[in-house]
C-alpha positions in Angstrom: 0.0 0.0 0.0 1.6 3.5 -0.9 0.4 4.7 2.4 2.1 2.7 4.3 5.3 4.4 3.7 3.6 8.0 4.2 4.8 10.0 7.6 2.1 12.6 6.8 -0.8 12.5 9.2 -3.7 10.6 8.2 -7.1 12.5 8.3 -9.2 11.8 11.3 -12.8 11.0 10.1 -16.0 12.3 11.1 -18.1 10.8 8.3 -17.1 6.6 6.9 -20.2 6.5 5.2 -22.8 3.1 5.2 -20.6 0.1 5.7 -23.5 -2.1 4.8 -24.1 -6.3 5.6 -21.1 -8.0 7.1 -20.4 -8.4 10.9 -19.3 -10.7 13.8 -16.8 -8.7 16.2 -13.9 -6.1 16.3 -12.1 -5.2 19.0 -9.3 -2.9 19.8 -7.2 -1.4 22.8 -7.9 0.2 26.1 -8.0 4.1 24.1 -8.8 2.8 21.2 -11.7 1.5 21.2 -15.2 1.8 20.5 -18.3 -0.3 21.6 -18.3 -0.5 25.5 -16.2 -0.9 28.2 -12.8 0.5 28.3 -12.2 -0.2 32.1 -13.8 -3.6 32.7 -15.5 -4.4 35.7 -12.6 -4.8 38.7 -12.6 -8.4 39.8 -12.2 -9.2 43.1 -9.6 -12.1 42.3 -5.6 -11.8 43.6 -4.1 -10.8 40.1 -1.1 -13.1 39.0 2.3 -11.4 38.1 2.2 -11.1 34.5 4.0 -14.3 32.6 6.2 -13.3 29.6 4.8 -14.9 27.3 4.7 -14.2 22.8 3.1 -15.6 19.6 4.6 -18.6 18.6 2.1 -21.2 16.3 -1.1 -22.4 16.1 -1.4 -25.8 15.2 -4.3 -27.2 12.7 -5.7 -30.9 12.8 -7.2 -31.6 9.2 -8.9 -34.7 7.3 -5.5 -35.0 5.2 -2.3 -34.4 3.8 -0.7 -35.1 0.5 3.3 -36.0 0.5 5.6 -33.3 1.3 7.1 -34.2 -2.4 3.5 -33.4 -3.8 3.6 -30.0 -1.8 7.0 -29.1 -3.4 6.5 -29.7 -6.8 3.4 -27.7 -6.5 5.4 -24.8 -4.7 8.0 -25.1 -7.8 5.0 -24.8 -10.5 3.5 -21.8 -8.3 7.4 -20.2 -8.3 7.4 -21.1 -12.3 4.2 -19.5 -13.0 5.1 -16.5 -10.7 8.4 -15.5 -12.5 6.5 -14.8 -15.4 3.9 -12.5 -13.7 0.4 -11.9 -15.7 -2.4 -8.9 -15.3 -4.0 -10.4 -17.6 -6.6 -13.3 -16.0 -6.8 -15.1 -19.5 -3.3 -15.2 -20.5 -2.8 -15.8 -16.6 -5.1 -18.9 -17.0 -3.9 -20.1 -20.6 -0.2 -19.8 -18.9 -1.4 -21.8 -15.9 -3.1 -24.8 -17.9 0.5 -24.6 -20.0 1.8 -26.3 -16.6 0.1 -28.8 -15.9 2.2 -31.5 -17.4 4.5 -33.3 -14.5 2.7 -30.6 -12.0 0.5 -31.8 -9.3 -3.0 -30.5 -11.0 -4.9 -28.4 -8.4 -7.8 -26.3 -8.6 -11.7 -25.8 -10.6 -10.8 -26.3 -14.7 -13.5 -22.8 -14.6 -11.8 -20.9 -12.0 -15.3 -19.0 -11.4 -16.7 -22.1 -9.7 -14.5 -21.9 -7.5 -15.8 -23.1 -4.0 -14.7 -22.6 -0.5 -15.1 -26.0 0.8 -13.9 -29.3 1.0 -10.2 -27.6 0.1 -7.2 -28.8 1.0 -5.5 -25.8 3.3 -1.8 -26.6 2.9 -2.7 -25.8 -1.0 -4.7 -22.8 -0.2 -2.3 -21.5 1.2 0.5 -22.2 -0.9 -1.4 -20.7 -3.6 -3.3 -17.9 -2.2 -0.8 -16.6 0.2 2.5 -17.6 -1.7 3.3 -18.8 1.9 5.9 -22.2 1.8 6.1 -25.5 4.0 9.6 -25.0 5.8 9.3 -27.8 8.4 8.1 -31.2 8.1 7.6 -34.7 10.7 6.3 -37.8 10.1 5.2 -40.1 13.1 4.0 -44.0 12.4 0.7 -42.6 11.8 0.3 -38.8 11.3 1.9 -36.5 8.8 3.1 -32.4 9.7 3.9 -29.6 8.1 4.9 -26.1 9.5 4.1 -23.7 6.8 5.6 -19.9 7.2 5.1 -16.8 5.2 8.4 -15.8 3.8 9.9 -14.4 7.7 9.9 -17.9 9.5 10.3 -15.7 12.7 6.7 -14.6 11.5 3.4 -16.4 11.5 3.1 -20.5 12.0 0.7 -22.6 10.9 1.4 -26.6 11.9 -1.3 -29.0 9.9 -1.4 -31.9 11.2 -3.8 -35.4 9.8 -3.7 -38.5 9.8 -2.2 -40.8 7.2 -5.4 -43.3 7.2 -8.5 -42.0 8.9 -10.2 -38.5 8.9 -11.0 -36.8 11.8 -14.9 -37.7 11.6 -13.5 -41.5 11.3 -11.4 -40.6 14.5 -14.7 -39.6 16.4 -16.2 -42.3 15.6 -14.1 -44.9 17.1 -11.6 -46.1 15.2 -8.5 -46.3 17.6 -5.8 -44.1 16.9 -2.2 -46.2 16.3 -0.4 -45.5 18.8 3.7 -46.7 18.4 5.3 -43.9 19.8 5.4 -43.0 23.2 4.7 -39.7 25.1 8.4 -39.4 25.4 9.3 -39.9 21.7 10.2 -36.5 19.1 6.6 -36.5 17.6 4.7 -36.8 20.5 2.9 -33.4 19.6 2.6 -34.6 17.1 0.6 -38.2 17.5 -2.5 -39.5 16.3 -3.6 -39.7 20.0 -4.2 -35.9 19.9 -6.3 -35.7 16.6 -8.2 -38.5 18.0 -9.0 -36.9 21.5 -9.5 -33.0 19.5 -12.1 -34.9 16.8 -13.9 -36.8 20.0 -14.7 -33.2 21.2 -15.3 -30.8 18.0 -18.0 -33.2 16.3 -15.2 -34.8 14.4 -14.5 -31.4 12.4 -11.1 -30.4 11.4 -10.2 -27.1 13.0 -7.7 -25.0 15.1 -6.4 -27.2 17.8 -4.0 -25.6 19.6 -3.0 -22.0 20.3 1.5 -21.6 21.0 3.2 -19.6 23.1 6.7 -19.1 23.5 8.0 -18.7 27.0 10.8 -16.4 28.0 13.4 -18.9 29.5 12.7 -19.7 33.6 9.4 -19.5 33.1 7.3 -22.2 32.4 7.9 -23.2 35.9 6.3 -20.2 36.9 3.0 -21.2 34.5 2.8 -24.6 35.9 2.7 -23.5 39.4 0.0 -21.3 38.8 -2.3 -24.0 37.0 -1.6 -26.5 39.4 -2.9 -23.9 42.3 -5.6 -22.5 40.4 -6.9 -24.7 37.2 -5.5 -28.4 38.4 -8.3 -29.5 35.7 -6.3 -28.0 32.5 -3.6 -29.5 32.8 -3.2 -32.2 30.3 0.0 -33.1 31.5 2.9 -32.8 32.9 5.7 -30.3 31.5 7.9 -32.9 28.9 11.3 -32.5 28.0 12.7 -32.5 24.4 15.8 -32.0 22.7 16.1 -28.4 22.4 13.2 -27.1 24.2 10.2 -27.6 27.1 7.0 -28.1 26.6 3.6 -27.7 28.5 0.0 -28.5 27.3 -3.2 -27.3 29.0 -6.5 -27.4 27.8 -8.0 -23.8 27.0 -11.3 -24.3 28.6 -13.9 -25.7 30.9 -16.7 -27.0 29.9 -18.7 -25.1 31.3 -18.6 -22.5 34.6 -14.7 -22.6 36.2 -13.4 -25.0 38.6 -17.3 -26.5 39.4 -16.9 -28.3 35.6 -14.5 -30.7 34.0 -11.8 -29.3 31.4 -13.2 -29.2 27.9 -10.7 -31.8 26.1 -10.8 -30.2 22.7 -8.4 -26.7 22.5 -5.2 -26.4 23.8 -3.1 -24.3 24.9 0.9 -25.0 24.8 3.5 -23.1 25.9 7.2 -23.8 24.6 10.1 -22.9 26.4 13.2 -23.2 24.4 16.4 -24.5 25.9 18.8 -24.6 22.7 17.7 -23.4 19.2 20.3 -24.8 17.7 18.9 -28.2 18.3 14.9 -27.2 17.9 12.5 -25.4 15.3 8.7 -24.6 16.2 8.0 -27.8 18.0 9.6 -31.5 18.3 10.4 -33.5 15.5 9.4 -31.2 12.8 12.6 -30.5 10.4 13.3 -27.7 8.7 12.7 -27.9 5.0 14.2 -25.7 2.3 11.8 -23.6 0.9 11.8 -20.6 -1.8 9.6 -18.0 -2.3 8.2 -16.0 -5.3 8.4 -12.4 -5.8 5.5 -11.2 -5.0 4.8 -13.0 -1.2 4.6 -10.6 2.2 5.9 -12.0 5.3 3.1 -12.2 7.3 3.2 -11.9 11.6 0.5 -12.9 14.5 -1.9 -9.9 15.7 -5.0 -11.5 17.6 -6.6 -15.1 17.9 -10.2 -15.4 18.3 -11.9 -17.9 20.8 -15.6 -18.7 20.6 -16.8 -20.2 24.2 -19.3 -21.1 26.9 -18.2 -19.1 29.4 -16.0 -16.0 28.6 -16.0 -14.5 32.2 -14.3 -18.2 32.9 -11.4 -18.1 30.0 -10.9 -14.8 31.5 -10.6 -15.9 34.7 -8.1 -18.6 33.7 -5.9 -16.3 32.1 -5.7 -14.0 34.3 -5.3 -16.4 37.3 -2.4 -18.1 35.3 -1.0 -15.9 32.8 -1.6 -12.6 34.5 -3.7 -10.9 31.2 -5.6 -8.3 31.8 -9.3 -7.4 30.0 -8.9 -5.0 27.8 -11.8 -3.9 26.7 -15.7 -5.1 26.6 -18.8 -5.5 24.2 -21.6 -5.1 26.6 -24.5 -7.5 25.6 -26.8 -5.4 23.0 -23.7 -3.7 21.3 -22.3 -6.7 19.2 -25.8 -8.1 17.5 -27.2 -8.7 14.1 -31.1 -9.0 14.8 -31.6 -11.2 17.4 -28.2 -12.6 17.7 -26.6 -11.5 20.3 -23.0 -12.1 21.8 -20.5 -10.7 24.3 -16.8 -10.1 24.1 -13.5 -9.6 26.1 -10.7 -8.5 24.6 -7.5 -9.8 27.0 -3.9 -9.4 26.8 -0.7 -9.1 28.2 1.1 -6.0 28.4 4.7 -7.0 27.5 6.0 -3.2 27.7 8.1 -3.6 24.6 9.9 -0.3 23.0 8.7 -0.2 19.4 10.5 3.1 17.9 9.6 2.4 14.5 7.0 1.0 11.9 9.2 -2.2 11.0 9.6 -2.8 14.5 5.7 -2.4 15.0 5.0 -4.8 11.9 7.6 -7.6 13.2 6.7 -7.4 17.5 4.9 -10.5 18.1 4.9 -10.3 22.1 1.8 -8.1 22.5 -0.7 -10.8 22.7 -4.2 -10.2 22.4 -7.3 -13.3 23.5 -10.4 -11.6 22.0 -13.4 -14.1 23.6 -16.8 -13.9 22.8 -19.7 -16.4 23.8 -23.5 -15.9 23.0 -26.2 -14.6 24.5 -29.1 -15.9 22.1 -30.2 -18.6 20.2 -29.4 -17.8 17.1 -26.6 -16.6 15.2 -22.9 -17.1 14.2 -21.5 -17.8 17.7 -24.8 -19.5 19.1 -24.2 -22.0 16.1 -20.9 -22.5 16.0 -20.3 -23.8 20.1 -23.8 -25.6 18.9 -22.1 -27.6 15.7 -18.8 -27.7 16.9 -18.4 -26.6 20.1 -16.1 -24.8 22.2 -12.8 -23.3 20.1 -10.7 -20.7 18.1 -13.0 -19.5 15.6 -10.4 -17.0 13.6 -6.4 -16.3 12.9 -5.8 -12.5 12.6 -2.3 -12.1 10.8 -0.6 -8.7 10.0 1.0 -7.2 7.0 2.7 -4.7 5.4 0.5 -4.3 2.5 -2.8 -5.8 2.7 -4.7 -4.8 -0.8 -1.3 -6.5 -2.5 -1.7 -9.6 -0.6 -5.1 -9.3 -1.6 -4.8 -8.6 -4.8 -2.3 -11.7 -5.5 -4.8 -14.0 -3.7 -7.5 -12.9 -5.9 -5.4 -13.0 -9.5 -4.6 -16.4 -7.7 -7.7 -18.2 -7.7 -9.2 -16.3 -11.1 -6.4 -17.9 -12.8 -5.5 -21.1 -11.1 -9.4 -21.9 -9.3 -8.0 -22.6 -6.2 -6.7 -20.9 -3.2 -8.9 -18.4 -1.0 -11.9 -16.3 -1.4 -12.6 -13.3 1.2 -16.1 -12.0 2.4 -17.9 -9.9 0.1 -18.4 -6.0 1.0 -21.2 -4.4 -0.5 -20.1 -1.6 -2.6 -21.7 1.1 -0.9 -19.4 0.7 1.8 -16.7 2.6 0.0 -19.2 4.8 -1.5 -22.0 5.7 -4.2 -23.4 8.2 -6.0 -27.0 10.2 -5.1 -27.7 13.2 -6.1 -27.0 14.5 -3.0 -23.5 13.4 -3.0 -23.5 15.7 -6.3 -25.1 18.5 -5.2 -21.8 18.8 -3.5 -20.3 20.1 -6.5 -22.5 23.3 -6.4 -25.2 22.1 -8.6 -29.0 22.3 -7.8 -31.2 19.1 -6.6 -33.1 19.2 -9.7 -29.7 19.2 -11.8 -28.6 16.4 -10.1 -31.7 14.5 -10.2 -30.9 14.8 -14.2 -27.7 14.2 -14.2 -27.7 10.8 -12.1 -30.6 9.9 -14.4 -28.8 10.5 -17.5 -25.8 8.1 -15.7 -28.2 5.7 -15.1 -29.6 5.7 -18.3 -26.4 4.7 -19.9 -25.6 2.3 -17.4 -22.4 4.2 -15.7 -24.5 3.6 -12.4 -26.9 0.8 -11.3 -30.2 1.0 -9.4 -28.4 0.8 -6.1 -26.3 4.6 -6.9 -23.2 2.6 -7.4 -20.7 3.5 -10.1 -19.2 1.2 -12.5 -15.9 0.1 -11.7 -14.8 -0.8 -14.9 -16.7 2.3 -16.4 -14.3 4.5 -18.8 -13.8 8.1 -18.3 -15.0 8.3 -22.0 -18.3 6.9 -21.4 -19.1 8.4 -18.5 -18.0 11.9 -20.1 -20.6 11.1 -23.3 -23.2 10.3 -20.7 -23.3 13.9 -18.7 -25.6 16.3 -19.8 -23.9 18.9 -22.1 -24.0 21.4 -19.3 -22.3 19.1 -16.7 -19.6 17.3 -18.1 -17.2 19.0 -15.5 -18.7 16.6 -12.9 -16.7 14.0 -14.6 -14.4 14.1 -11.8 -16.8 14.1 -8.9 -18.4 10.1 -10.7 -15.4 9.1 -10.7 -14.6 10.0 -6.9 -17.7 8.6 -6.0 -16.4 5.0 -6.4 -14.5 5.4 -3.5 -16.0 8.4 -2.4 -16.5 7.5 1.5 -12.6 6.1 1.9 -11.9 9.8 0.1 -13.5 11.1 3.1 -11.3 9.2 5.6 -7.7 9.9 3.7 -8.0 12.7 1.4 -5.1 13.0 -0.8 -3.1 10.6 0.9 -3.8 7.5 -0.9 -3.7 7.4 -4.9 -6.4 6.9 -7.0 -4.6 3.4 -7.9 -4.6 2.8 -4.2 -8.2 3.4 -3.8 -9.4 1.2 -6.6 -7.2 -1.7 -5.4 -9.1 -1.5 -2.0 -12.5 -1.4 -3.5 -11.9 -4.1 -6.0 -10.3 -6.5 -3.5 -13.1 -5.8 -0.3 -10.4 -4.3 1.8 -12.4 -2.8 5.1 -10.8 0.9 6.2 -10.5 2.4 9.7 -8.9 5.7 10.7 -7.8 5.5 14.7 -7.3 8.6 15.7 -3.8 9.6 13.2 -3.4 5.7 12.7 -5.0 3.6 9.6 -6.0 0.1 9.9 -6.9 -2.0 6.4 -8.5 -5.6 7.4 -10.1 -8.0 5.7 -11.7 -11.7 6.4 -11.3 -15.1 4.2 -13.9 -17.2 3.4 -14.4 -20.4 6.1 -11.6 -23.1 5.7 -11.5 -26.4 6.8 -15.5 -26.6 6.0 -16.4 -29.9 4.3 -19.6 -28.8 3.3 -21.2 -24.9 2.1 -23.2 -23.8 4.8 -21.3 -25.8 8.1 -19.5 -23.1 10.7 -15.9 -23.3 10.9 -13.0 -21.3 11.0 -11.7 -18.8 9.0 -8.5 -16.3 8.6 -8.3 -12.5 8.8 -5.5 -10.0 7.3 -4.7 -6.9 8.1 -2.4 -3.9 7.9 -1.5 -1.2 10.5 -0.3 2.1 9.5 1.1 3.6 11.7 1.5 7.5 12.6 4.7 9.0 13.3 4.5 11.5 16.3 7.2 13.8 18.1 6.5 14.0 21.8 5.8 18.3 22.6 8.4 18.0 25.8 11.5 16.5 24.1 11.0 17.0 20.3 11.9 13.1 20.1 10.0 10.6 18.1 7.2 9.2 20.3 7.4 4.9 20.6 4.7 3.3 18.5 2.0 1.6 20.7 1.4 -2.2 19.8 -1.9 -2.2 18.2 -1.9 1.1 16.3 -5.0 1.9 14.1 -7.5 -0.5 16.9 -9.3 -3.2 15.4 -12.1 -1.7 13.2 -14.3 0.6 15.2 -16.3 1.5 12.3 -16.2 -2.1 10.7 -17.4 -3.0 13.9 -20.4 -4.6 12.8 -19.2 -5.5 9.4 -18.0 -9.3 10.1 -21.1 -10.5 12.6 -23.8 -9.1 10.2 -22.1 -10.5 6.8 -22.1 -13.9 8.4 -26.0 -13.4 8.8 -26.5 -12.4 5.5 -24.5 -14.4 3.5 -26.6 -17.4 5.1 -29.9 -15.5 4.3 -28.9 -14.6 1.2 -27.9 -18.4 0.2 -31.0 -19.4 1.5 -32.8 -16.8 -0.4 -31.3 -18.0 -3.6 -32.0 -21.5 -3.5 -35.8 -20.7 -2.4 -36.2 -19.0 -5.4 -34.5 -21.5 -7.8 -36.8 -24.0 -5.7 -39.6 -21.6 -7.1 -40.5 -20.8 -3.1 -41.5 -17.2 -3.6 -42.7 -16.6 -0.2 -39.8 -18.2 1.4 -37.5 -16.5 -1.0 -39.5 -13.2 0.0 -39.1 -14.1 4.1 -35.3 -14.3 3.3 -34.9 -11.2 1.3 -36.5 -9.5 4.7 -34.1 -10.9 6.4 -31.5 -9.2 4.6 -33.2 -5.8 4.3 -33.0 -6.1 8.1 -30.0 -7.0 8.6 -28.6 -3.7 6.2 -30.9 -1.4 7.8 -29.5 -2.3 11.2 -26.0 -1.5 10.0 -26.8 1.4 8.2 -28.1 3.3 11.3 -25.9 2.0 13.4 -23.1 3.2 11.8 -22.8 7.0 12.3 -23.8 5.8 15.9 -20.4 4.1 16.0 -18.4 7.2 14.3 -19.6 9.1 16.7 -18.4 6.9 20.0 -15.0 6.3 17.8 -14.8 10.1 17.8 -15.4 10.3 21.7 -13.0 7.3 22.3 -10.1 8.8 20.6 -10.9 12.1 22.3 -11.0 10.7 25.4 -8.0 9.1 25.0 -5.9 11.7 24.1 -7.1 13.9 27.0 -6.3 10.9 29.1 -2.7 11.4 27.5 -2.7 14.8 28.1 -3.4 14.9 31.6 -6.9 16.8 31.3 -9.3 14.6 33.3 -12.0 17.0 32.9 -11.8 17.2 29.0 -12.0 13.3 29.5 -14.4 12.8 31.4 -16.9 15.2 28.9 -16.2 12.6 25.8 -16.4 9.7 28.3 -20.1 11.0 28.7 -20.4 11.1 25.1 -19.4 7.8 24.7 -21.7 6.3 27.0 -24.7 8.4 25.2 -23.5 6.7 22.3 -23.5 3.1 23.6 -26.7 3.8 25.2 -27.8 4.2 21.6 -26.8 1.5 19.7 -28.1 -0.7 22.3 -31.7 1.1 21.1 -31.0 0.4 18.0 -29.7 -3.3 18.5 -33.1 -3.9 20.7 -35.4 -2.6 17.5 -34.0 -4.7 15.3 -34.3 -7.6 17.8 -37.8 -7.4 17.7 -37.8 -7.1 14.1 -36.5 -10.0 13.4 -38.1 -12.1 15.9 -41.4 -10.8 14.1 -40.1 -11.5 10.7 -38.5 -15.2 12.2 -42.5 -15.6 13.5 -44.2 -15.1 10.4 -42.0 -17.6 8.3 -43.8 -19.4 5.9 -44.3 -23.1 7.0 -42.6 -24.2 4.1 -39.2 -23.1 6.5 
């Protein structure tokens, strides 16, 4: 992103217009954020000293895994096909198809039926992200690979699966082999832990374990406090390997703490490495060579996303053990699409790490952040997913340096090869549209513009929804303007992006702009800091339509500041930019939709009008909600950034004014939350029986 190098002062925003349909949770820091609580309730519990702890993997059990010689020839086509890069989709796909011979064949012959599930993740990966496999361990019955953006020091993911059985044939029975013992290289690494994770997640594949690194002395510290406080985690004891440490604890309970069993499915391990030398990632895995194309970004942890029963209880268990702190929380009636409802904690350690610079603030992976949200209804994203799968991590949040490139590669990707990832669709009104209104703004009359957007719309340079044509020439949208009006030309064109113009002004090239609307990259202004996100697709789903886990990207730019006193550059805070304040609903409600949308679609092709009608409701709801909820949230991101930097400043009374603004704000969208509620239990009560 050509921002990202800027050290100009980004805009703060008063105005990012309708970001409509797509929503499940965003979080951010203690002055940072925006939809409830920034000083969580004080709990009465003795607070444990703080372990020093960082990012290290997350480790993925999955249905299967090809050879690791299958992986690399497919990683030397992808790195053959990337030295000879392509714009061009066609020439892309015809160069593609041109490989196929002594290449592994992957992917949809029609790259546009292209579907999320039943994929194999290693691939999507390796194609989608340009990421490599640079470890590798095989055990009597399972199969690993560590797979690493192009900084191994970066993000991890382990995959994991069986050589013989899936996971569902796992949770079914079958006995997992079981030649090595607990004390063997690959214990990690067994088919005793796939077999145990499947008995307890429904046999799905998924996120099985969440890794921490452990500063060196410390683990002892961590054990201590779980056998004092949480005795029922721990899945054993601490084991000793060649080269490191290792302890395993399961993440939750099953239900309320220390009056229920452990839940056996997630787990957390911390490693605690003794000699690197002799040790990479975890025990048993090898290093593998791997070489990567051109065009990949090295890719580094941010936030992981747990989905449970109790969230007051995970809290509890980290803080008891691990010394995190609550960061911020949703209050119940801020996070909800309709009736759905859930709560979330954001918790984290505060490592205290100097970051002077942006590279520094890209690479730090020791600020860890635990967002935790459980339900508080019946229905919905969360509600369903601890009801189909159960209790577990429910999203990966990675960060980069330049999200709409790594976007824009995984999108060429799968256009030209059919496989690789897919993101969440963003309605296009999110980054703007064009009412005549909106072009009244460039000193023309409402009855001009009225004309004008007619005549636009009359030679299909906008659609019925006010949205501009992407793809629309500046020659044909000149011959469509009135005579009197072609000097507009410029204000159409704006209005493609026209609400991201709003946020960053000159800042960001038209280029830029068009890259982020084309690829559904979601933009936040903290404050002087940007943040860019966006959300894959589920992976690991076997069929359309089943919850399951999927990955989010995204890119922190961050502002350059001198401190007033000392003239000095000020540190960069971990976390720079928040996590999406005004995309805040975007992720919970575009879960919603996209499953009433489906459902919509295949009523109709069914020929079940009504239903299809009950579903297209659904959505109308669902849009409306976000719509006016969103100058709702501008307005407490506004008073939270205020608030903050009169915190900053010392001024407790300027404070304490946008505190009260904030509050009126979240008293607000609770309102709004609460209509829509009851609109959508109306709408769920008139369903046609045919549902």
């Amino acid at each position: 992103l050509q921002c990202s190098s800027e050290k100009r002062v980004m805009r703060r925003s008063r105005s990012l217009a309708s970001i409509v349909f797509s929503i499940f949770l965003l979080y951010t820091l203690p002055r940072t954020f925006s939809g409830v609580t920034t000083q969580p309730p004080t709990s009465s519990r003795r607070r444990s000293a703080m372990a020093s702890v960082s990012f290290s993997h997350v480790h993925i059990y999955c249905d299967s895994l090809k050879d690791l010689s299958e992986y690399k020839t497919l990683e030397e086509k992808l790195n053959s096909f990337s030295s000879k890069p392509s714009r061009d989709l066609e020439l892309g796909r015809k160069a593609w198809s041109n490989l196929w011979d002594g290449h592994p064949v992957i992917g949809h012959e029609d790259p546009t039926q292209f579907k999320g599930h039943q994929q194999d993740v290693v691939e999507q990966m390796l194609v989608g992200l340009g990421w490599r496999i640079t470890g590798h361990c095989d055990t009597a019955d399972t199969r690993t690979v560590a797979i690493t953006s192009r900084d191994a020091q970066g993000v991890r993911f382990i995959i994991t699966a069986h050589k013989e059985l899936k996971m569902a044939d796992l949770a079914d029975g079958h006995p997992a082999k079981r030649h090595k013992s607990a004390q063997e290289p690959c214990h990690v690494l067994a088919a005793s832990n796939l077999q145990r994770f499947s008995e307890h997640r429904a046999g799905r594949q998924g996120i099985a374990v969440l890794g921490f690194k452990v500063k060196s002395g410390e683990l002892d510290h961590i054990v201590k406090k779980y056998k004092e406080k949480h005795p029922k985690l721990l899945a054993s004891e601490p084991k000793d390997f060649p080269g490191a440490r290792i302890l395993e604890v399961f993440a939750y309970y099953q239900g309320e703490t220390g009056s229920s069993d452990a839940d056996q499915g997630t787990l957390l391990r911390f490693v605690e490495e003794k000699d690197a030398s002799n040790f990479w990632v975890l025990p048993g895995i090898q290093p593998v060579e791997a070489t990567f194309d051109e065009v990949s970004l090295p890719a580094y942890c941010d936030h992981w996303v747990s989905n449970v029963v109790s969230r007051r209880g995970f809290l509890d268990t980290l803080e008891d053990t691990l010394g995190f702190t609550p960061k911020v929380d949703f209050n119940a009636g801020v996070v909800a699409a309709g009736e759905a409802q859930i709560e979330s904690t954001v918790t984290g350690n505060a490592p205290k790490t100097f970051i002077p610079d942006a590279q520094v603030a890209l690479k730090d992976q020791s600020q860890v952040y635990l967002p935790i949200n459980n339900a508080l209804s019946e229905v919905g994203h969360v509600h369903l997913y601890l009801k189909e799968i159960g209790q577990g991590v429910q999203h990966i949040a990675s960060r980069v340096e330049d999200l709409p490139t790594l976007v824009q590669r995984a999108n060429d990707m799968r256009k030209m090869t059919g496989a690789g990832l897919s993101f969440l669709s963003i309605p296009r009104s999110y980054y703007g549209s064009l009412t005549a209104r909106y072009l009244c703004k460039a000193g023309i009359d409402l009855a001009t513009a009225e004309k004008v957007l007619a005549a636009l719309k009359s030679a299909e340079v906008v659609d019925a929804n006010d949205i501009v044509d992407l793809e629309a020439s500046k020659e044909k949208i000149e011959a469509a303007l009135p005579a009197d009006n072609k000097g507009l030309l410029d204000h159409v064109l704006r209005a493609r992006y026209g609400n991201l113009y709003a946020l960053l002004r000159e800042h960001v090239s038209e280029e830029t702009y068009l890259r982020i609307v084309r690829n559904n990259v979601l933009v936040d202004v903290q404050g002087e800091d940007l943040l860019l996100q966006i959300f894959t697709s589920s992976i690991l789903q076997r069929q359309a339509g089943e919850e399951a886990p999927f990955l989010e990207f995204i890119q922190r730019v961050c502002s350059e500041r001198n401190d007033p006193a000392t003239g000095k550059p000020k540190a960069i805070k971990a976390g720079c930019g928040g996590f999406g304040i005004r995309n805040f609903l975007t992720l919970f409600l575009s879960i919603e939709v996209s499953k009433a949308t489906k459902a919509r679609a295949e009523a109709e092709a069914a020929g079940k009008m009504d239903l299809a009608r009950y579903y297209g409701n659904m959505v109308n709801a669902f849009t409306s909600q976000l719509e006016e909820s969103n100058p709702v949230l501008t307005a407490i991101s506004d008073a939270m950034t205020a608030e903050g930097d009169a915190l900053d400043a010392g001024d407790q009374k300027t404070a304490a004014k946008y505190a009260e603004e904030k509050a009126k704000g979240q008293e607000r969208l609770q309102e709004i939350s609460s209509k829509y509620k009851q609109l959508m239990r109306q709408l769920r009560e008139e369903m046609p029986e045919m549902a």
